[in-house]
PDB file of N, CA, C and O in Angstrom:
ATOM      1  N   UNK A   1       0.837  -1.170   0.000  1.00  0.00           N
ATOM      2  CA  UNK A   1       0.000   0.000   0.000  1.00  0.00           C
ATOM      3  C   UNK A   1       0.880   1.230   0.000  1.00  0.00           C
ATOM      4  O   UNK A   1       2.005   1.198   0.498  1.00  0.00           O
ATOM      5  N   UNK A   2       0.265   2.539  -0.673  1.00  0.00           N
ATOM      6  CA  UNK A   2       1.008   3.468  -0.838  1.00  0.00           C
ATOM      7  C   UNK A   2       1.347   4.209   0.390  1.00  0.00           C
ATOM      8  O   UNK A   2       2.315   4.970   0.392  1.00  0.00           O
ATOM      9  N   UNK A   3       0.652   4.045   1.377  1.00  0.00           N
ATOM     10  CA  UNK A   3       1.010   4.583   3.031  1.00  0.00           C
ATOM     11  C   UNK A   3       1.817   4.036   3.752  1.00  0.00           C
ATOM     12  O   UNK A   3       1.932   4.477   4.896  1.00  0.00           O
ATOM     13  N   UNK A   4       2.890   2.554   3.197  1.00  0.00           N
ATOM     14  CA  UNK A   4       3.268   2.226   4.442  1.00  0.00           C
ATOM     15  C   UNK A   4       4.770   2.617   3.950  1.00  0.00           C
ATOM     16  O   UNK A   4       5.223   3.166   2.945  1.00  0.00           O
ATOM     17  N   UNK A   5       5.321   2.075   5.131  1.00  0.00           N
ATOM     18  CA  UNK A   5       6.754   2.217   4.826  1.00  0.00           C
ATOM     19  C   UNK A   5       7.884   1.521   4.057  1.00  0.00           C
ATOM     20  O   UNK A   5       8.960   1.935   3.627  1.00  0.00           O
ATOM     21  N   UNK A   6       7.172   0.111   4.022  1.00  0.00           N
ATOM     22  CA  UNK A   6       7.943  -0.724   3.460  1.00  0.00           C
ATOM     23  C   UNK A   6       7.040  -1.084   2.449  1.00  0.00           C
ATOM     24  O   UNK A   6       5.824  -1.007   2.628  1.00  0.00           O
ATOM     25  N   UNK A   7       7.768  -1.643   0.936  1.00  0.00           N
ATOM     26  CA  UNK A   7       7.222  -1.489  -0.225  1.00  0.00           C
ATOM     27  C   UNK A   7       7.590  -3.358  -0.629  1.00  0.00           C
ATOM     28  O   UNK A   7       8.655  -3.783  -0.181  1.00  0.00           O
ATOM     29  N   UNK A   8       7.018  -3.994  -1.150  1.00  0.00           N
ATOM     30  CA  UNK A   8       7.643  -5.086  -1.930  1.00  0.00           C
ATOM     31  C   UNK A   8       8.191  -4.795  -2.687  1.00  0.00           C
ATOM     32  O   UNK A   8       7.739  -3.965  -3.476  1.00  0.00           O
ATOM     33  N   UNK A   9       9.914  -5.528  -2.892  1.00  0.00           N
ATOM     34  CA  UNK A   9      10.497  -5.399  -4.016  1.00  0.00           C
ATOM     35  C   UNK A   9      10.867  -6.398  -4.898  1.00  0.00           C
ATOM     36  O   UNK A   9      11.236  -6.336  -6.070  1.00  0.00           O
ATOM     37  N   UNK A  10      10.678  -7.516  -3.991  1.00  0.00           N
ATOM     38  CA  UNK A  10      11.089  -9.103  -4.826  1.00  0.00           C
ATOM     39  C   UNK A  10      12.599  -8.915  -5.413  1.00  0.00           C
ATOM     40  O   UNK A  10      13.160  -8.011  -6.032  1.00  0.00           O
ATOM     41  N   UNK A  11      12.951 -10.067  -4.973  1.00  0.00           N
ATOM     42  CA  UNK A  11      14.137 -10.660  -5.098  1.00  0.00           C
ATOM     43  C   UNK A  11      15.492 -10.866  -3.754  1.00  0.00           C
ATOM     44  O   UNK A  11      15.188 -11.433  -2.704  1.00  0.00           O
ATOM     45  N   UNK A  12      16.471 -10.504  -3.907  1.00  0.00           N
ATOM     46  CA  UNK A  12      17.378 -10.634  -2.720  1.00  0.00           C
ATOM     47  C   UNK A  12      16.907  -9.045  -2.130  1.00  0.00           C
ATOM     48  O   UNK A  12      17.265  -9.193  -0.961  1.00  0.00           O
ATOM     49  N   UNK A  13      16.446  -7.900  -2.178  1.00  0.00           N
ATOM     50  CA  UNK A  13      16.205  -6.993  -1.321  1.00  0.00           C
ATOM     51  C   UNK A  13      15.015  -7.149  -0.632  1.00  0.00           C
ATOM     52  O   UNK A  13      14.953  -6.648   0.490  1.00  0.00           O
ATOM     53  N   UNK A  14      13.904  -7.837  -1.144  1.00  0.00           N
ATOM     54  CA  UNK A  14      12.971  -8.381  -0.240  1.00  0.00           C
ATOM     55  C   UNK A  14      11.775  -6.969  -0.342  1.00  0.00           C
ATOM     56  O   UNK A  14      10.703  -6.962  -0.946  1.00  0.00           O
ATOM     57  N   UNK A  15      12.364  -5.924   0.417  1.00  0.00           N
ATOM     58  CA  UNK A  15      11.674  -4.417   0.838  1.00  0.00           C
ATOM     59  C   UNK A  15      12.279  -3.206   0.138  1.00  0.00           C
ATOM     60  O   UNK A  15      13.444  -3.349  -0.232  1.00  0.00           O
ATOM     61  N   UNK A  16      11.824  -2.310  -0.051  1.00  0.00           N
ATOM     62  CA  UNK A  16      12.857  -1.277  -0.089  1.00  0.00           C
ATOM     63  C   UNK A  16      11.806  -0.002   1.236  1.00  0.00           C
ATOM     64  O   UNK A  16      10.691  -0.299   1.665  1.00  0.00           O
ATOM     65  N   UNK A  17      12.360   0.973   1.514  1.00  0.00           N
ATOM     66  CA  UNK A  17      11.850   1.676   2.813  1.00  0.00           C
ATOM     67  C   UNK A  17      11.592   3.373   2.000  1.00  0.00           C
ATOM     68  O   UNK A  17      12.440   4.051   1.420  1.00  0.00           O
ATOM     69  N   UNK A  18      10.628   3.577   2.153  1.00  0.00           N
ATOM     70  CA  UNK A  18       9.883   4.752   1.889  1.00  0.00           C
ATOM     71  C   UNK A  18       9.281   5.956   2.864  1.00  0.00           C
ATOM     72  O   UNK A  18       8.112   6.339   2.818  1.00  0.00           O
ATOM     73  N   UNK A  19      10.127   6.392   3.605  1.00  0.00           N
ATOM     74  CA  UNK A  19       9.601   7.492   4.611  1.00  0.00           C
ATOM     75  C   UNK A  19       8.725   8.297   4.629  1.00  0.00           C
ATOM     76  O   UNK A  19       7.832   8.448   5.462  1.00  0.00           O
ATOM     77  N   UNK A  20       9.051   9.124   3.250  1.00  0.00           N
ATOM     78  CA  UNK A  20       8.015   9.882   2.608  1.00  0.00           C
ATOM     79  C   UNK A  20       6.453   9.256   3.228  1.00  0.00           C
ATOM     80  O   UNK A  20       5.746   9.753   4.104  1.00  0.00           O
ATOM     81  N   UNK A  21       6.269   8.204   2.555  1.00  0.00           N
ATOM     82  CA  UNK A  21       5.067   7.566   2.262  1.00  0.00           C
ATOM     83  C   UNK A  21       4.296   7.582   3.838  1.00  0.00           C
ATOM     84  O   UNK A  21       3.069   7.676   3.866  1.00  0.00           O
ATOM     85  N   UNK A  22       4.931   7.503   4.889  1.00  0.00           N
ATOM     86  CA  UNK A  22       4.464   7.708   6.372  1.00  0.00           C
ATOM     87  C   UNK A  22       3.886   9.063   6.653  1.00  0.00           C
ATOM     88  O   UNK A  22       4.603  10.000   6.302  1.00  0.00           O
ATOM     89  N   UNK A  23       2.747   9.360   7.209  1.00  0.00           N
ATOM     90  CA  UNK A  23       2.375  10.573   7.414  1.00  0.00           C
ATOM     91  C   UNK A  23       2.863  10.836   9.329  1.00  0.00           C
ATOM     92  O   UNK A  23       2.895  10.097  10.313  1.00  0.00           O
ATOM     93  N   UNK A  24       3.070  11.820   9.150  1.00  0.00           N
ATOM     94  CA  UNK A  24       3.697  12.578  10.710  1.00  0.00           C
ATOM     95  C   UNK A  24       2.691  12.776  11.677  1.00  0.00           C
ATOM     96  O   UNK A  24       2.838  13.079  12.861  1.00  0.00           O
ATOM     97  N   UNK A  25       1.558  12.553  10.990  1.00  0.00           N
ATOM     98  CA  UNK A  25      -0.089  13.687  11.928  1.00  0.00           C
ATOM     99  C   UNK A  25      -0.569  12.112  12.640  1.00  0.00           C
ATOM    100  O   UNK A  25      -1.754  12.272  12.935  1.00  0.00           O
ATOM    101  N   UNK A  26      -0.313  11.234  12.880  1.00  0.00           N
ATOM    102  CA  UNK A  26      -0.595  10.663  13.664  1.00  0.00           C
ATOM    103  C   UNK A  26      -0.756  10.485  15.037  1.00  0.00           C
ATOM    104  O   UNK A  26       0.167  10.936  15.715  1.00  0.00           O
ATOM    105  N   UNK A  27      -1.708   9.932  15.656  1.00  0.00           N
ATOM    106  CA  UNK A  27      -1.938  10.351  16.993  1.00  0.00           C
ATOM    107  C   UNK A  27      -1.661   8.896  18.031  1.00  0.00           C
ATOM    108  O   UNK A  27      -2.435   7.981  17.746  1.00  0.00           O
ATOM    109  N   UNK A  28      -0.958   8.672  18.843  1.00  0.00           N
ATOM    110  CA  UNK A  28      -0.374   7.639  19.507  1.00  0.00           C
ATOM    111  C   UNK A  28      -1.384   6.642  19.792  1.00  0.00           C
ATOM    112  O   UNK A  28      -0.877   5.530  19.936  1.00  0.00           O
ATOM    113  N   UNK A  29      -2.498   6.663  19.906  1.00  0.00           N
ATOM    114  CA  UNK A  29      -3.673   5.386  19.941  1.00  0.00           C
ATOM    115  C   UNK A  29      -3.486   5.172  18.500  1.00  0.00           C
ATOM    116  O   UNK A  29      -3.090   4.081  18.090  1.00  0.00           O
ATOM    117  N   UNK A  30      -3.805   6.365  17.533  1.00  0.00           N
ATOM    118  CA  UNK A  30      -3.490   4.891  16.614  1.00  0.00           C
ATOM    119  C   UNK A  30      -2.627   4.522  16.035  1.00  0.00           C
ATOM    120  O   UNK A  30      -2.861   3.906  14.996  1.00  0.00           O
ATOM    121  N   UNK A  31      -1.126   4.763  16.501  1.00  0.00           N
ATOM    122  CA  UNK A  31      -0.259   3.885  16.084  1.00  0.00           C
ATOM    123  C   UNK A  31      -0.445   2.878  16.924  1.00  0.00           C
ATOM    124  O   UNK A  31      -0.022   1.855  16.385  1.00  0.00           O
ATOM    125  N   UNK A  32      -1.043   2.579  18.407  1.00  0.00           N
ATOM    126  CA  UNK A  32      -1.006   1.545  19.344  1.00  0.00           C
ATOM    127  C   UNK A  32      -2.060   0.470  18.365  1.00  0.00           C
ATOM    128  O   UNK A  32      -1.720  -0.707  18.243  1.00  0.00           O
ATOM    129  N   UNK A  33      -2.936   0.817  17.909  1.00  0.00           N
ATOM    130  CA  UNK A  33      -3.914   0.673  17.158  1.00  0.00           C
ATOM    131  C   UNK A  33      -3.233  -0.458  16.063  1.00  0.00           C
ATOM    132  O   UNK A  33      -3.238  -1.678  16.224  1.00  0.00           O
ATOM    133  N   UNK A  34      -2.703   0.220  15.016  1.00  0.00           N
ATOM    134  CA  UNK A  34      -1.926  -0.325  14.084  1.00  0.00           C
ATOM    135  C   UNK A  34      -0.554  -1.498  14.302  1.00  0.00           C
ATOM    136  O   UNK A  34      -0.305  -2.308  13.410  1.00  0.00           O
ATOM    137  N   UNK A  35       0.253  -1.449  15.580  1.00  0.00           N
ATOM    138  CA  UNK A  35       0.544  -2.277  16.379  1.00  0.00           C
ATOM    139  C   UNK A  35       0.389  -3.563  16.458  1.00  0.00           C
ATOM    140  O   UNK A  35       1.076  -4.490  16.027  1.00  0.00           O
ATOM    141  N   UNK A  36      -1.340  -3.509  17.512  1.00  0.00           N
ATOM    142  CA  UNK A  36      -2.017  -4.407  17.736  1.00  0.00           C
ATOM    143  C   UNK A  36      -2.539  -5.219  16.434  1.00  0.00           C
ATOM    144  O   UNK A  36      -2.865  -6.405  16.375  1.00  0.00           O
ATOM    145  N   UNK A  37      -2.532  -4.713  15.904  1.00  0.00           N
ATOM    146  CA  UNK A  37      -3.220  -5.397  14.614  1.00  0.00           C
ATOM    147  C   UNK A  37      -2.362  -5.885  13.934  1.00  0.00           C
ATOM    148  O   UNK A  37      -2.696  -6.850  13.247  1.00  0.00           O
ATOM    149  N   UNK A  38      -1.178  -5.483  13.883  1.00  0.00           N
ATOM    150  CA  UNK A  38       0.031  -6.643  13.071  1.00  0.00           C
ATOM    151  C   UNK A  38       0.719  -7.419  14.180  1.00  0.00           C
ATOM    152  O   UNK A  38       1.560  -8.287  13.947  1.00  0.00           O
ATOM    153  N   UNK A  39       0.330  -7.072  15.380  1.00  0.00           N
ATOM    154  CA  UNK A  39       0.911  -8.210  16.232  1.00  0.00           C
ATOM    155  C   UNK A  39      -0.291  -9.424  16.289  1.00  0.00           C
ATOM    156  O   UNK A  39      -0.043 -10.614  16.485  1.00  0.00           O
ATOM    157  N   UNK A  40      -1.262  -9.012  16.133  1.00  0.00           N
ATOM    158  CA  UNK A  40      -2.400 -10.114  15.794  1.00  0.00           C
ATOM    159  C   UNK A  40      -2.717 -10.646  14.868  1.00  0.00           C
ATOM    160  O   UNK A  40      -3.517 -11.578  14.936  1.00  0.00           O
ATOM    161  N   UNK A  41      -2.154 -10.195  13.610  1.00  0.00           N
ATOM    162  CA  UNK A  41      -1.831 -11.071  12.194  1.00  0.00           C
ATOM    163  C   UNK A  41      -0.606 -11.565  11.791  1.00  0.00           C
ATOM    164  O   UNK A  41      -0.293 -12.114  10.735  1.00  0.00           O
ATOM    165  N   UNK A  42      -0.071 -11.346  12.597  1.00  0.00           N
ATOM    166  CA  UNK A  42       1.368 -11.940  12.663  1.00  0.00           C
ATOM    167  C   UNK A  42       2.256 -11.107  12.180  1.00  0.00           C
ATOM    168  O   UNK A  42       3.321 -11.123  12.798  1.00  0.00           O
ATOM    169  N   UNK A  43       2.180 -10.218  11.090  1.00  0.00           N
ATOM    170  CA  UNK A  43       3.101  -8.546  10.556  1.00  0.00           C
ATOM    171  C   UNK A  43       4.006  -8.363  11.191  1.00  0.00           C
ATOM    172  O   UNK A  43       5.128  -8.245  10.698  1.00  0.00           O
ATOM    173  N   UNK A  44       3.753  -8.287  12.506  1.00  0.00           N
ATOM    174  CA  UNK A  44       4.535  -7.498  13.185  1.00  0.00           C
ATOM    175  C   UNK A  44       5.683  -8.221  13.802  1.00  0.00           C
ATOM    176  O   UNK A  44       6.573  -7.635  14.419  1.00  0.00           O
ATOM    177  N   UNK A  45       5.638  -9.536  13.615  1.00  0.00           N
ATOM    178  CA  UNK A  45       6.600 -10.876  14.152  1.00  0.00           C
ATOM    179  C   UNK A  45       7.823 -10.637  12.499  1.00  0.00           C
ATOM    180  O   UNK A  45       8.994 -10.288  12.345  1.00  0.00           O
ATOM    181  N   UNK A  46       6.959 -10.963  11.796  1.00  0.00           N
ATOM    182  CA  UNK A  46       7.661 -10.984  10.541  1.00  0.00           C
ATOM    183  C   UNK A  46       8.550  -9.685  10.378  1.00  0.00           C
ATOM    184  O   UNK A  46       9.756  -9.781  10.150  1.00  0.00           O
ATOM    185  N   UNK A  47       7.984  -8.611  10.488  1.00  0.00           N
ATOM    186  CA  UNK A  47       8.761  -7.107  10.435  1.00  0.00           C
ATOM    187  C   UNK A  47      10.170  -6.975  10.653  1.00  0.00           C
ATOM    188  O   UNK A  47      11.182  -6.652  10.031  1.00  0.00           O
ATOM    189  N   UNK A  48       9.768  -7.412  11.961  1.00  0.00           N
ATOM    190  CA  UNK A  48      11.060  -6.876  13.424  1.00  0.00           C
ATOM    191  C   UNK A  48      11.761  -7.632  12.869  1.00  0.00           C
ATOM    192  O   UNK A  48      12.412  -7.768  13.904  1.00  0.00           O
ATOM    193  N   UNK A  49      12.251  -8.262  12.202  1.00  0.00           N
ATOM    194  CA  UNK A  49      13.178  -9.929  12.056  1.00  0.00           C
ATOM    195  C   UNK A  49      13.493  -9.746  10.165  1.00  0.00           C
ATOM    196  O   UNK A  49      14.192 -10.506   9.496  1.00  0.00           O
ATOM    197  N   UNK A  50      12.615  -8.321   9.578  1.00  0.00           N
ATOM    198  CA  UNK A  50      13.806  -8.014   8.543  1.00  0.00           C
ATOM    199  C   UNK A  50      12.797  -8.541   7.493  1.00  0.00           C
ATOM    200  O   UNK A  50      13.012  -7.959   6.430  1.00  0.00           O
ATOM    201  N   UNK A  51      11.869  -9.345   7.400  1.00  0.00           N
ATOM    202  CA  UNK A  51      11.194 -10.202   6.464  1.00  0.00           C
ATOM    203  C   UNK A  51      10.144  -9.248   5.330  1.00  0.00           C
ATOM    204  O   UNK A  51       9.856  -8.127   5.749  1.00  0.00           O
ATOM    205  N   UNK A  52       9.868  -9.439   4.654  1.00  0.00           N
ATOM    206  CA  UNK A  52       8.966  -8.687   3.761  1.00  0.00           C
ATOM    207  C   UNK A  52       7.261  -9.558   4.488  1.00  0.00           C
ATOM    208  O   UNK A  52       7.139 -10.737   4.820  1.00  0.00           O
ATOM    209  N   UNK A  53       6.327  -8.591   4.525  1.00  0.00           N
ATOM    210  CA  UNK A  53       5.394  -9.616   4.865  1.00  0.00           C
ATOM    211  C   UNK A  53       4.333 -10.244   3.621  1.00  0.00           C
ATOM    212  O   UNK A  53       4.001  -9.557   2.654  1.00  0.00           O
ATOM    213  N   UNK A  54       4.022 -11.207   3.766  1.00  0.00           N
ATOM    214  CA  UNK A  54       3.321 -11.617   2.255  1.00  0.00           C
ATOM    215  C   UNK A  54       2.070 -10.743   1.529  1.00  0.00           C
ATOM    216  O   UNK A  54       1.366 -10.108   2.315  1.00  0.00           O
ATOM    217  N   UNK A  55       1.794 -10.674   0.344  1.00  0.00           N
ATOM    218  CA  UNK A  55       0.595  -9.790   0.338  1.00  0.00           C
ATOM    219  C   UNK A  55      -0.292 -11.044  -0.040  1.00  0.00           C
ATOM    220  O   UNK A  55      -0.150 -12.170  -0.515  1.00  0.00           O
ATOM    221  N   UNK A  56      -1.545  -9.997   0.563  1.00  0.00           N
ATOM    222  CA  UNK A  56      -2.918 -11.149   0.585  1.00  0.00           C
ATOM    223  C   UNK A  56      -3.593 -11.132  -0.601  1.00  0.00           C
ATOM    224  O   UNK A  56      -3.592 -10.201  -1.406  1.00  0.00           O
ATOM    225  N   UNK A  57      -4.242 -12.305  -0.713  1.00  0.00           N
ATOM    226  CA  UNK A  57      -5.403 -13.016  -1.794  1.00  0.00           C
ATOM    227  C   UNK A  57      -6.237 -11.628  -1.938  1.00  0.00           C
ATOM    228  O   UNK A  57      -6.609 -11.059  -0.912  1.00  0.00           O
ATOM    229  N   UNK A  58      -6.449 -11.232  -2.877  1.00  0.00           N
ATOM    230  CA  UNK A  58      -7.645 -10.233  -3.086  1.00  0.00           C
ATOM    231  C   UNK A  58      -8.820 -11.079  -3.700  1.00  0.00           C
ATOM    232  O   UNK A  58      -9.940 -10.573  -3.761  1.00  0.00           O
ATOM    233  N   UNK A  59      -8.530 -12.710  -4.285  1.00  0.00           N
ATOM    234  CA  UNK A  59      -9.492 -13.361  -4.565  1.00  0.00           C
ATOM    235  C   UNK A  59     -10.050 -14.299  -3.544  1.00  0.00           C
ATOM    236  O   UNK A  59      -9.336 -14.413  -2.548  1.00  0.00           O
ATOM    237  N   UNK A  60     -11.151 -14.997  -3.550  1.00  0.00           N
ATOM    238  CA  UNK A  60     -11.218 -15.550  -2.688  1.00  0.00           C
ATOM    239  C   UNK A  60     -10.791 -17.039  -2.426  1.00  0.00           C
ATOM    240  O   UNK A  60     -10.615 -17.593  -3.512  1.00  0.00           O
ATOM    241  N   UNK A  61     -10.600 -17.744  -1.537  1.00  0.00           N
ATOM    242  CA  UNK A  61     -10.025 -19.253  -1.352  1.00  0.00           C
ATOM    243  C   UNK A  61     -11.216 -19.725  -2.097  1.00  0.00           C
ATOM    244  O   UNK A  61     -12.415 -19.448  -2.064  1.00  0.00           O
ATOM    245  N   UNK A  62      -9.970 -21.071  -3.239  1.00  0.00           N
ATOM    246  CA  UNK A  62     -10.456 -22.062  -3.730  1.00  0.00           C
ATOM    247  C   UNK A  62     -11.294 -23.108  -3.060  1.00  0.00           C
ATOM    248  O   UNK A  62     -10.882 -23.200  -1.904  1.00  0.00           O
ATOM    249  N   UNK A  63     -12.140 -23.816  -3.238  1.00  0.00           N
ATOM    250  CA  UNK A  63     -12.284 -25.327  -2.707  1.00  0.00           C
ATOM    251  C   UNK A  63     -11.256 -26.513  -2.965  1.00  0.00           C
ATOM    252  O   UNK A  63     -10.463 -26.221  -3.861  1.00  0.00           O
ATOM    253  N   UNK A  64     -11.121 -27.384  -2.584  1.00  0.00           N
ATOM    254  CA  UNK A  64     -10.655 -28.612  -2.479  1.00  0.00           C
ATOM    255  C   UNK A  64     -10.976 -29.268  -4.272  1.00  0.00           C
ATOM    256  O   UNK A  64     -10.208 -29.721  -5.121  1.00  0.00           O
ATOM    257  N   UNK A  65     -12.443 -29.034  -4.258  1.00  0.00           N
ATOM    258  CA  UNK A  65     -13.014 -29.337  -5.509  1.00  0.00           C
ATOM    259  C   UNK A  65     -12.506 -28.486  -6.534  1.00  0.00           C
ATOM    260  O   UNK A  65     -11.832 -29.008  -7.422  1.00  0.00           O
ATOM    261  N   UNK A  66     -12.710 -27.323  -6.552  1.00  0.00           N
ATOM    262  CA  UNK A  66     -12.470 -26.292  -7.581  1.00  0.00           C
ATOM    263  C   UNK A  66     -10.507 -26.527  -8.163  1.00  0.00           C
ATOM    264  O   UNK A  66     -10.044 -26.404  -9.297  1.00  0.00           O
ATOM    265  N   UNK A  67      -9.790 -26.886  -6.858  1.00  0.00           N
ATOM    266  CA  UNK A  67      -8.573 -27.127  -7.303  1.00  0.00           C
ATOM    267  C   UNK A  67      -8.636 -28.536  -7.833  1.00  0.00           C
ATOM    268  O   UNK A  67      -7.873 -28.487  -8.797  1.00  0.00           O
ATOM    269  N   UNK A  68      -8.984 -29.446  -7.776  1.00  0.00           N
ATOM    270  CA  UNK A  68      -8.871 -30.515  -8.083  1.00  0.00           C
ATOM    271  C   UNK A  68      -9.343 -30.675  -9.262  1.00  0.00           C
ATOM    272  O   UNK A  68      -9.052 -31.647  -9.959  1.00  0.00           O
ATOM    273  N   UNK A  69     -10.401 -29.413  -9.750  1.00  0.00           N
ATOM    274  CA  UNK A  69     -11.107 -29.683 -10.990  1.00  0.00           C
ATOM    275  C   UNK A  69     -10.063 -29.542 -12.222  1.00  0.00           C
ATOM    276  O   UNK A  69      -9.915 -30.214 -13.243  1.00  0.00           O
ATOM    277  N   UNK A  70      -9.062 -27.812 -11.455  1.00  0.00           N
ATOM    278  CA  UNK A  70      -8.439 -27.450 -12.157  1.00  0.00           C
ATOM    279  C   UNK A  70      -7.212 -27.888 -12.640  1.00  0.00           C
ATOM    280  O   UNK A  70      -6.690 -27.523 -13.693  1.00  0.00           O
ATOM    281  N   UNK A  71      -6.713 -28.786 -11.732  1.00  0.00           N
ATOM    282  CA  UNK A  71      -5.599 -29.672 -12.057  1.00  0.00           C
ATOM    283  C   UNK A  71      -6.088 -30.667 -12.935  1.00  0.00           C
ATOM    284  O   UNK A  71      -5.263 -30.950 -13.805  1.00  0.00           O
ATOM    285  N   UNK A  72      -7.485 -31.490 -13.020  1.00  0.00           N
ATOM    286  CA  UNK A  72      -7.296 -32.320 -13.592  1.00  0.00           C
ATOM    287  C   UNK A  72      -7.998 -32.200 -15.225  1.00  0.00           C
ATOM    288  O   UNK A  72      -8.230 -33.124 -16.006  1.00  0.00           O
ATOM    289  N   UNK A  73      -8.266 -30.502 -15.434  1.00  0.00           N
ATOM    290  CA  UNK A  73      -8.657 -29.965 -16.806  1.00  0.00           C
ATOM    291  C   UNK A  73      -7.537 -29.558 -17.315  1.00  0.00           C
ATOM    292  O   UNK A  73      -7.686 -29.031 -18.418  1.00  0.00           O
ATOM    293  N   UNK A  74      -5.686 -29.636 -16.649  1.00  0.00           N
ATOM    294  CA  UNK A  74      -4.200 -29.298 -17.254  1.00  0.00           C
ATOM    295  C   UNK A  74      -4.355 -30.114 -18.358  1.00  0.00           C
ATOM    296  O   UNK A  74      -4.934 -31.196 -18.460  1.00  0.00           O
ATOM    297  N   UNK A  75      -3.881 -29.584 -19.007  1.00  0.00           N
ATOM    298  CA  UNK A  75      -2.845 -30.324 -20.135  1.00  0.00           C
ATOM    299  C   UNK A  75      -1.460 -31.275 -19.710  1.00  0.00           C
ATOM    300  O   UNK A  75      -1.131 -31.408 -18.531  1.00  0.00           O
ATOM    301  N   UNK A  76      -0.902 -31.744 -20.549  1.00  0.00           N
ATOM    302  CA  UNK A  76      -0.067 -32.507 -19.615  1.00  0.00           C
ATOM    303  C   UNK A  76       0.832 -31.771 -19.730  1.00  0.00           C
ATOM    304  O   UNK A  76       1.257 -31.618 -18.585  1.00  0.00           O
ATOM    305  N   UNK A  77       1.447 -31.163 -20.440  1.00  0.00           N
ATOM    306  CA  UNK A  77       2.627 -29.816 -20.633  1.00  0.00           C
ATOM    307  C   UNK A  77       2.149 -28.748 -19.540  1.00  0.00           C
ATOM    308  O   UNK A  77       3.073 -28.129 -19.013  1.00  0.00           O
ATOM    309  N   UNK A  78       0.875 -28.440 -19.123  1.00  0.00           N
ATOM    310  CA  UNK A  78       0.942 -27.543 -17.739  1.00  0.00           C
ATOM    311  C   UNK A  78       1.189 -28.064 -16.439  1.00  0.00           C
ATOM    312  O   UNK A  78       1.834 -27.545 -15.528  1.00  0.00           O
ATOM    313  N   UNK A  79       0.564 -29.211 -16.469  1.00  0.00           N
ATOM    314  CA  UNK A  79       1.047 -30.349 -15.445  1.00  0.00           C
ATOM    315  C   UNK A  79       2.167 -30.247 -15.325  1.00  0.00           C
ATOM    316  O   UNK A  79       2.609 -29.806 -14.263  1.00  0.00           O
ATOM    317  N   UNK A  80       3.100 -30.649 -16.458  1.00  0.00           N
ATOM    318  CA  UNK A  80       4.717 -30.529 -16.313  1.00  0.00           C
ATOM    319  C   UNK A  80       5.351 -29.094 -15.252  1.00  0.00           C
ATOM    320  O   UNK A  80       5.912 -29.094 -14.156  1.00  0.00           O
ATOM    321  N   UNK A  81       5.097 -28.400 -15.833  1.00  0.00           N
ATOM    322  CA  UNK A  81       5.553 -27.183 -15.788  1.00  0.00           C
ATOM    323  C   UNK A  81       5.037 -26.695 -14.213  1.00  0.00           C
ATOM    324  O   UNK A  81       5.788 -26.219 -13.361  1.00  0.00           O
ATOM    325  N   UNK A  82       3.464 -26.954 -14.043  1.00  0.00           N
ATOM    326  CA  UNK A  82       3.397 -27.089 -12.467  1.00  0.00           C
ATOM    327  C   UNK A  82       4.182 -27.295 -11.796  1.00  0.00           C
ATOM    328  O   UNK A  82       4.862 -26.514 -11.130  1.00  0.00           O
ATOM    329  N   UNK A  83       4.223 -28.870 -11.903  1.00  0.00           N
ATOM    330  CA  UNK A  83       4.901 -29.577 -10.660  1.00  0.00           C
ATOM    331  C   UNK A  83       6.786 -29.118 -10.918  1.00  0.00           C
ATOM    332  O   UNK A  83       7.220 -28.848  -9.799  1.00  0.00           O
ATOM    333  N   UNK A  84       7.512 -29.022 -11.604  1.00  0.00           N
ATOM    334  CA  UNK A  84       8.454 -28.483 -12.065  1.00  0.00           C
ATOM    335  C   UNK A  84       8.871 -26.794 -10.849  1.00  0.00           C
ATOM    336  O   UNK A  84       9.834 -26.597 -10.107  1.00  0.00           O
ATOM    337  N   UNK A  85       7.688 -25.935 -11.148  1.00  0.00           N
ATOM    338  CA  UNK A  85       7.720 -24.935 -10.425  1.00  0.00           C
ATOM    339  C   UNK A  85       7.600 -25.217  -9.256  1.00  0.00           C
ATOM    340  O   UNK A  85       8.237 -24.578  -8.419  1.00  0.00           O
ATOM    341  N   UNK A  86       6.741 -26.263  -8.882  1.00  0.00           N
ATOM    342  CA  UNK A  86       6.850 -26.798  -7.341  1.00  0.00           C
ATOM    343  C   UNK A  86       8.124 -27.339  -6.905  1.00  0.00           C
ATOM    344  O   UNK A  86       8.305 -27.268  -5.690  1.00  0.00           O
ATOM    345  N   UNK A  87       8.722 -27.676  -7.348  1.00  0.00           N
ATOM    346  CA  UNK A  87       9.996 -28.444  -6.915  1.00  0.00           C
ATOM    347  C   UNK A  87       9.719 -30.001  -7.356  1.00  0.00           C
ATOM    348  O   UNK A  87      10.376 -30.761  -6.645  1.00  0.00           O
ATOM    349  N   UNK A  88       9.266 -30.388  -7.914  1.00  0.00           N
ATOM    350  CA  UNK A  88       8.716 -31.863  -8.758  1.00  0.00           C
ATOM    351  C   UNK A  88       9.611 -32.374  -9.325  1.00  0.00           C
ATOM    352  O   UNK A  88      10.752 -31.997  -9.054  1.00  0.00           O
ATOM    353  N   UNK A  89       9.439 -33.210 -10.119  1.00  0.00           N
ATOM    354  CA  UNK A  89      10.087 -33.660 -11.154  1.00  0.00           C
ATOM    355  C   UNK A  89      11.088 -32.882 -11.788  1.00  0.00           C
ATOM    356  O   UNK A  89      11.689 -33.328 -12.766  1.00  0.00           O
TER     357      UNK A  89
END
């Protein structure tokens, strides 16, 4: 997001750090606020320790079924290439 401080950058830098992007007018509940809430999604474990944190699904979770449908409508050349990217074959 364009407000925070740390940006995804992918690859060996992981983050890059954006100060700018932090606003100053904040008021100490709600940074306590903001805190709490990545110490309760876990963010804030990941942070302190240097890590980029993952970004979330904007779609919603598959079923069991729906993946299973979709694996087994591959081709066998996507199949390949799947499991390949997985660490497979």
């Amino acid at each position: 997001m364009a407000s925070s401080l740390y940006h995804e950058a992918g690859g060996e830098v992981g983050a890059t750090t954006h100060p700018s992007h932090v606003s100053d007018d904040l008021l100490r509940g709600d940074v306590q606020k903001t805190v709490d809430a990545a110490r309760k999604d876990g963010s804030l474990d990941i942070l302190s320790r240097g890590g980029v944190v993952p970004t979330k699904s904007t779609e919603p979770a598959k079923t069991r079924e729906q993946v299973r449908a979709e694996f087994l409508n591959m081709t066998p050349e996507e199949r390949i290439r799947l499991l390949r990217e997985r660490g497979g074959r």
